[in-house]
N, C-alpha and C positions, 0 to 999 in steps of 0.2 A: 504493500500500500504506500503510495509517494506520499510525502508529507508535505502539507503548505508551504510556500514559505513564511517565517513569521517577521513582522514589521513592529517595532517599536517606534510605538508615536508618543512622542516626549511635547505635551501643550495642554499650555495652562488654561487656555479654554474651556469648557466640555463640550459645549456643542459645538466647535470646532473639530474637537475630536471623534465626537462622536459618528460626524456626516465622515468625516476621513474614514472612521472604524467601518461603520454601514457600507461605504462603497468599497473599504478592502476586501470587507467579506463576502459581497457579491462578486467578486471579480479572482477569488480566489488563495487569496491572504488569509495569514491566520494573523489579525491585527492585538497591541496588549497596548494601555494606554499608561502615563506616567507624567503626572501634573507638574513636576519639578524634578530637580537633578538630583536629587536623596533618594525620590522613587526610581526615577531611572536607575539610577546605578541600582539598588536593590532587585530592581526585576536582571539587568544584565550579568547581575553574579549568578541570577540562581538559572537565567535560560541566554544563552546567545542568540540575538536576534541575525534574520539574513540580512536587514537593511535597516536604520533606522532613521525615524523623523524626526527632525529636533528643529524646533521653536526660537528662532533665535532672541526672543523677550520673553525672557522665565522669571518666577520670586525667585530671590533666591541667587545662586548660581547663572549666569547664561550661557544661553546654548552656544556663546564663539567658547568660552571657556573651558565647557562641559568637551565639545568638538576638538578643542586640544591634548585636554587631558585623557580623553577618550583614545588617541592617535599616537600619545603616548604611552599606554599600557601595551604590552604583548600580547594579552588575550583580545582586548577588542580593535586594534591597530588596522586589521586590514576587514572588519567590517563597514560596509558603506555607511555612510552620512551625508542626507540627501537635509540640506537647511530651509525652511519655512521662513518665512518673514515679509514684513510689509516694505522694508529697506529695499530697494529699488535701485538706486543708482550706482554707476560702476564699481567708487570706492568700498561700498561695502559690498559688493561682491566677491570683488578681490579679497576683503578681508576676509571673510567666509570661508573662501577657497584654502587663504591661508593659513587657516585656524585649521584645515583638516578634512572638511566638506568633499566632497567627490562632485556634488554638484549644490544647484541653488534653485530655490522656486520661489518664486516674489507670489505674496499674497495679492490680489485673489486670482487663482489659479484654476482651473478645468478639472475635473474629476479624469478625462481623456491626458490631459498634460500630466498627471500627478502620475498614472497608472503606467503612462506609458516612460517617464523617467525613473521610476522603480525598475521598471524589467528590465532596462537598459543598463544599470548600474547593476544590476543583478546576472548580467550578460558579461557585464564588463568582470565581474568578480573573477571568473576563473580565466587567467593568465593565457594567451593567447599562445607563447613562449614556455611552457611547462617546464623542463629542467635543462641541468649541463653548466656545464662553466665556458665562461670565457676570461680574456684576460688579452687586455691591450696597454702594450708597454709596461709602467708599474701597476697598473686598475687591475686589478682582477674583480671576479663577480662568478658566485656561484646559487647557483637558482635552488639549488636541490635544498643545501641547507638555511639559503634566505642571507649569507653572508657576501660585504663588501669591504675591499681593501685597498687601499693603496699604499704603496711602499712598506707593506706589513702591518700597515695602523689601520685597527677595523674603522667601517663609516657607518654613521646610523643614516639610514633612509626612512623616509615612510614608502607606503605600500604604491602608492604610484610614482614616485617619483624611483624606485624600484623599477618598477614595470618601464617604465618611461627610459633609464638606465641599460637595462636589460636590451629592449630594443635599437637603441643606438649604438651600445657596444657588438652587438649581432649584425649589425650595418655599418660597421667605421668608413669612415670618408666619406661617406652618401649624405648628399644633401636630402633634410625632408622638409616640405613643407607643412605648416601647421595644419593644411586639413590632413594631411598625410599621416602624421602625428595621431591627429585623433583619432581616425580612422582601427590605427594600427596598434595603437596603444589602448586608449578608448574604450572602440568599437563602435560600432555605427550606432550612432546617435545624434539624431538631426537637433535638439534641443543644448547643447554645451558649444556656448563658444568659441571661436579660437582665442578672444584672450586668455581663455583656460591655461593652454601649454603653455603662455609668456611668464604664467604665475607660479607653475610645477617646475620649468626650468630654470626660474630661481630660485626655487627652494629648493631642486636639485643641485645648481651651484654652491650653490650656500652650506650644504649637505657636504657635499664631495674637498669643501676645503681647501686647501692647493691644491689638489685635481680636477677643481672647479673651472680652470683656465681650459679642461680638452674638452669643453663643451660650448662650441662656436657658432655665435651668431654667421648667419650669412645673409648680409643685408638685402633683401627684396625677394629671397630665395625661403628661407626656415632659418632651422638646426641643423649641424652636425656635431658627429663626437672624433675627434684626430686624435692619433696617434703620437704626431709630434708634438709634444709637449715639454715647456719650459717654465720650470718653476722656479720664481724667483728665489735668490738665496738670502737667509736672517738680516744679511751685511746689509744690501738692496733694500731691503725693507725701511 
């Protein structure tokens, strides 16, 4: 017998959640609901949800914070976070993204938009790139264990900037562009913009440290990840 998947909808509304909960359950979700970030985490210890909803105006705790922290544990780090909110314009999208978010849905939203950006993060979940190592120049990157290293010094990533990672070290030297990116990384998903990747590949820089320099803009083109790479030295600095 397959089992639903289950959704965590973290909002402090109820009949917000509740129309959320009614339409998961007709469409095939097994929805749990949690009015604030104490309940949340308490329902997430005792069940792992496949996707969760989070509210970004909570008592309490908020959902950018709750979506950090969340992104920092190991057990729920590569469970998706799809963010709710009436915040609307770029900056805090980006913030969103940044906090940990896999996507964003500005209130008031479609029951159609909401359904069909869950299965799509829900699609995007299993790794397109499954296992194996690579290793260009000092980066290495092994998928099987989830480990990243360069010059011997492990790198924390999150879980898409991983994936993100993963696919450019599998394509060194090829330019991609951002729909290319999303596409491949992603997965097809007409609803994520391309400023998505501008915001992953900064956090992947950022992530990666001084091997943050082998991941190259190429202006009017995308991304790529080279090989040649030159890290400044302490003196330089």
């Amino acid at each position: 017998m397959r089992t639903l998947p289950r959704v965590l909808i973290v909002e402090d509304e109820p009949a917000i959640a509740e129309l959320i909960a009614v339409n998961l359950r007709h469409n095939g979700f097994q929805p749990t609901w949690a009015m604030d970030g104490a309940t949340a985490q308490r329902e997430l210890d005792a069940v792992l949800p496949d996707v969760i909803l989070l509210d970004w105006m909570l008592p309490g705790e908020s959902g950018l914070s709750l979506a950090r922290k969340w992104r920092a544990n190991a057990r729920t780090r590569q469970t998706p976070i799809l963010m709710l909110t009436a915040r609307g314009d770029e900056a805090d999208r980006v913030a969103g993204l940044d906090a940990g978010a896999d996507d964003y849905i500005a209130k008031p939203f479609s029951t159609r938009e909401m359904l069909a950006r869950i299965r799509a993060v829900l699609r995007r979940r299993v790794p397109e790139h499954a296992g194996g190592q690579v290793t260009i120049g000092d980066l290495h990157l092994d998928a099987d264990t989830y480990r990243v290293s360069f010059r011997g010094q492990a790198l924390k990533l999150g879980p898409t900037e991983f994936k993100l990672l993963h696919f450019l070290m599998q394509h060194a030297e090829r330019v991609h562009s951002r729909g290319q990116l999303l596409d491949k990384v992603w997965g097809d998903h007409v609803f994520i913009e391309e400023r998505t990747v501008d915001v992953h590949v900064k956090r992947l820089r950022e992530a990666m440290g001084a091997a943050g320099v082998m991941v190259e803009t190429v202006r009017g083109a995308g991304y790529r990840l080279t090989g040649q790479v030159q890290v400044p030295s302490a003196v330089g600095q």
